[in-house]
N, CA and C atoms as a LAMMPS dump frame, in Angstrom:
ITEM: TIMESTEP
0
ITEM: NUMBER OF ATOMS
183
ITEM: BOX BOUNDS ff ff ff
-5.0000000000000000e+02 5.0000000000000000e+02
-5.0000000000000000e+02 5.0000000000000000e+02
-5.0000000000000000e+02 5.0000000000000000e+02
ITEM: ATOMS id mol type element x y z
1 1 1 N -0.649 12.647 1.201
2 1 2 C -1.078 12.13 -0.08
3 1 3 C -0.852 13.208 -1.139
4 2 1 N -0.185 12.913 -1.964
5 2 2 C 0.314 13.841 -2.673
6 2 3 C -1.118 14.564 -3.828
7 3 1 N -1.934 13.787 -4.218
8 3 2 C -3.199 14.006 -5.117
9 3 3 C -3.729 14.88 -4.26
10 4 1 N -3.737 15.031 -3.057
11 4 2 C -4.809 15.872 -2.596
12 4 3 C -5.21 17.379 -2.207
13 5 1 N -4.086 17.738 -2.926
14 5 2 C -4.48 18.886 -3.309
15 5 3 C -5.03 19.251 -4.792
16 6 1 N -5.353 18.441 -5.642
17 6 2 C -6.121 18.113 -6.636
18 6 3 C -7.43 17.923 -6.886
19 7 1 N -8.358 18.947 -6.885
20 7 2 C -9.26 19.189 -6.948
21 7 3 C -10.357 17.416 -7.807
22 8 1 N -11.404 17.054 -6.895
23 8 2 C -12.112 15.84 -7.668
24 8 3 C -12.505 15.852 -8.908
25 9 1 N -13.183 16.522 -9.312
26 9 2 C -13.239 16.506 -10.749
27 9 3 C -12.115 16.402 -11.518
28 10 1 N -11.055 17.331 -10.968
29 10 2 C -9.601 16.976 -12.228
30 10 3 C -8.858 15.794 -12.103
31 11 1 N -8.974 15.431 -10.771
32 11 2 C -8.666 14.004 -10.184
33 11 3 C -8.825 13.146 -11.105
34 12 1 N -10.439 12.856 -11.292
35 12 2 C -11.01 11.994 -12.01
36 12 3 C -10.628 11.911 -13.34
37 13 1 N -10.935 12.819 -13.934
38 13 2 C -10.399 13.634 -15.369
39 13 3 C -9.044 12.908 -15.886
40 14 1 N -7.969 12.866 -15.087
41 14 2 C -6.851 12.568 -15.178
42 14 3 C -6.575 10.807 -14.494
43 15 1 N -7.556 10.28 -14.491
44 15 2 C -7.638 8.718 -13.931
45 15 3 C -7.704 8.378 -12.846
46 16 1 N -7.05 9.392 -11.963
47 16 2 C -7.461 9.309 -10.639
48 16 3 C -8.525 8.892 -9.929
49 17 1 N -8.789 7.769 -9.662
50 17 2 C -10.052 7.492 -8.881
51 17 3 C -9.649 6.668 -7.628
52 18 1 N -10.855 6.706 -6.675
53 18 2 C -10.644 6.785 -5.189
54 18 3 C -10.4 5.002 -4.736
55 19 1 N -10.665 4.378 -6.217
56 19 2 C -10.2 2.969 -5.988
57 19 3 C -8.966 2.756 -6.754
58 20 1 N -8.029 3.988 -6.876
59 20 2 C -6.269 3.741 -7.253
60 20 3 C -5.58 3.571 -5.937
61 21 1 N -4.528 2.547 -6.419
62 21 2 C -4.038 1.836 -5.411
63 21 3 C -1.968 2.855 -5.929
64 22 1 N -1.653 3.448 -5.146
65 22 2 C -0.444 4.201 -4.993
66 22 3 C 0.919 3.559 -4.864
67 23 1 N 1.778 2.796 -5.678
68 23 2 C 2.447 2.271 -4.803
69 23 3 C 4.168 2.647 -5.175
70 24 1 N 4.453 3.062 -4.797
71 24 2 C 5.959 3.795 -4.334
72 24 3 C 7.028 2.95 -4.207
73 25 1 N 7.916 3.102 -5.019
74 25 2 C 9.28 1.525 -4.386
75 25 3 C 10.434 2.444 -4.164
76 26 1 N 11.584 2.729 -3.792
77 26 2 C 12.92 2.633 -4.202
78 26 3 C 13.782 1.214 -4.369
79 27 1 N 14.721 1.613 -3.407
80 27 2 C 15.535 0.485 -3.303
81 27 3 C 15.76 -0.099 -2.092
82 28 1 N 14.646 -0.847 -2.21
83 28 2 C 14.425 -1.794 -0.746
84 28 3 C 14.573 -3.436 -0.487
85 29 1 N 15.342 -4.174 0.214
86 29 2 C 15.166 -5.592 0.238
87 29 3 C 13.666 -5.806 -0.36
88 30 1 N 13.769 -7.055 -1.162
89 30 2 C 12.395 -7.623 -1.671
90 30 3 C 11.191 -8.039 -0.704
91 31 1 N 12.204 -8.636 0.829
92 31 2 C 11.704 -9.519 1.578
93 31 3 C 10.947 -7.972 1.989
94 32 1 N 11.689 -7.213 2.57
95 32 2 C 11.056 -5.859 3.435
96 32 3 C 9.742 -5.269 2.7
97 33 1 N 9.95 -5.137 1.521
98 33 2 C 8.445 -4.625 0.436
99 33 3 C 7.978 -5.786 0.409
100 34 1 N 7.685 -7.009 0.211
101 34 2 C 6.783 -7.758 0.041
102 34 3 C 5.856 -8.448 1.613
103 35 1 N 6.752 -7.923 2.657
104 35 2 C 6.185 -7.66 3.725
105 35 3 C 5.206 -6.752 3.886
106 36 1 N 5.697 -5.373 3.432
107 36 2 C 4.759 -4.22 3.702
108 36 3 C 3.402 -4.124 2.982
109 37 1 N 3.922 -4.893 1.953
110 37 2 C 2.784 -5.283 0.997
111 37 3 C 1.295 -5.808 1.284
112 38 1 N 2.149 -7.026 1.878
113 38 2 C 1.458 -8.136 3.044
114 38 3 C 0.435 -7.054 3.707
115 39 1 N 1.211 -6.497 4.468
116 39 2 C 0.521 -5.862 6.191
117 39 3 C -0.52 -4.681 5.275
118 40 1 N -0.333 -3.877 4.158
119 40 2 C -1.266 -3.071 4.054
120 40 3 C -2.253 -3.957 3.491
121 41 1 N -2.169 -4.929 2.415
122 41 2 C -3.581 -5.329 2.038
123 41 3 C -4.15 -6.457 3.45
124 42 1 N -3.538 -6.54 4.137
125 42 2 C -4.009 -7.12 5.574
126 42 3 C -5.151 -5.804 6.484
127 43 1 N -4.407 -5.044 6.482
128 43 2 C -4.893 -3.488 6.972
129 43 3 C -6.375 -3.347 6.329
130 44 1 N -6.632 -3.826 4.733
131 44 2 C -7.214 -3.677 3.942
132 44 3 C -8.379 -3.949 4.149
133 45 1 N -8.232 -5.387 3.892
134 45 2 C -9.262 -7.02 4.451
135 45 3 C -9.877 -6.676 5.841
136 46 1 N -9.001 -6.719 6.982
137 46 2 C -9.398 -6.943 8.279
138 46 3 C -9.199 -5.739 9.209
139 47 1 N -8.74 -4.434 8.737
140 47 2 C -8.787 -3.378 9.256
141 47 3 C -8.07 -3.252 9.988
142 48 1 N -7.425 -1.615 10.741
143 48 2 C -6.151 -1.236 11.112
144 48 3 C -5.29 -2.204 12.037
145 49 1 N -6.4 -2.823 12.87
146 49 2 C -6.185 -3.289 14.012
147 49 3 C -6.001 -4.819 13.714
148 50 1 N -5.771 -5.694 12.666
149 50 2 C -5.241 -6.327 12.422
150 50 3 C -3.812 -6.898 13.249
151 51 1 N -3.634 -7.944 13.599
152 51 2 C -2.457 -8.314 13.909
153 51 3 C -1.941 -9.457 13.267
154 52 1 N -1.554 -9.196 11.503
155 52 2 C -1.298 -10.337 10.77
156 52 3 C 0.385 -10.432 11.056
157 53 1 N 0.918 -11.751 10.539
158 53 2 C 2.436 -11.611 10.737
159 53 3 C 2.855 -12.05 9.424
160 54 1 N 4.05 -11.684 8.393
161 54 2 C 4.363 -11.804 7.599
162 54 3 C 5.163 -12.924 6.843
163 55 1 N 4.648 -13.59 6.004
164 55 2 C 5.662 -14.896 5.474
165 55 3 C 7.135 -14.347 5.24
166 56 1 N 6.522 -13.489 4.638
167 56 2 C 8.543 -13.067 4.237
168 56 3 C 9.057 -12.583 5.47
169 57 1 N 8.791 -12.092 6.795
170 57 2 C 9.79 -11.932 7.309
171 57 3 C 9.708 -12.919 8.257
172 58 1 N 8.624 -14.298 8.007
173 58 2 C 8.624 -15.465 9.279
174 58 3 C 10.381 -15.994 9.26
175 59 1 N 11.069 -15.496 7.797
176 59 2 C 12.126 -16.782 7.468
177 59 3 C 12.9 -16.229 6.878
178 60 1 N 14.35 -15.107 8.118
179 60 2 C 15.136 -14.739 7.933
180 60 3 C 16.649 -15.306 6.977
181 61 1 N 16.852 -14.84 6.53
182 61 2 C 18.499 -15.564 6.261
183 61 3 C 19.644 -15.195 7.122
């Protein structure tokens, strides 16, 4: 996690708070990120151990 060597108070200071959500793209199929998407706020809801399966990748082309 890249913030964490950022001391809490300056964290905060700078908007950082522990309910920011991080999210990172390059250049990835849509279907592949909107999968991963899927599975972490799944992770989220129902915890690690979740075994959800993904719409976008139920329905290959």
């Amino acid at each position: 996690m890249t913030n964490e060597s950022i001391p809490p108070a300056e964290r905060l200071a700078l908007g950082i708070t522990p309910a920011l959500v991080r999210l990172s793209v390059g250049v990835v199929d849509v279907d592949h990120l909107i999968a991963d998407v899927e599975q972490a706020l799944s992770w989220a809801i129902h915890g690690w151990n979740s075994a959800s399966t993904s719409v976008a990748s139920a329905d290959p082309e």
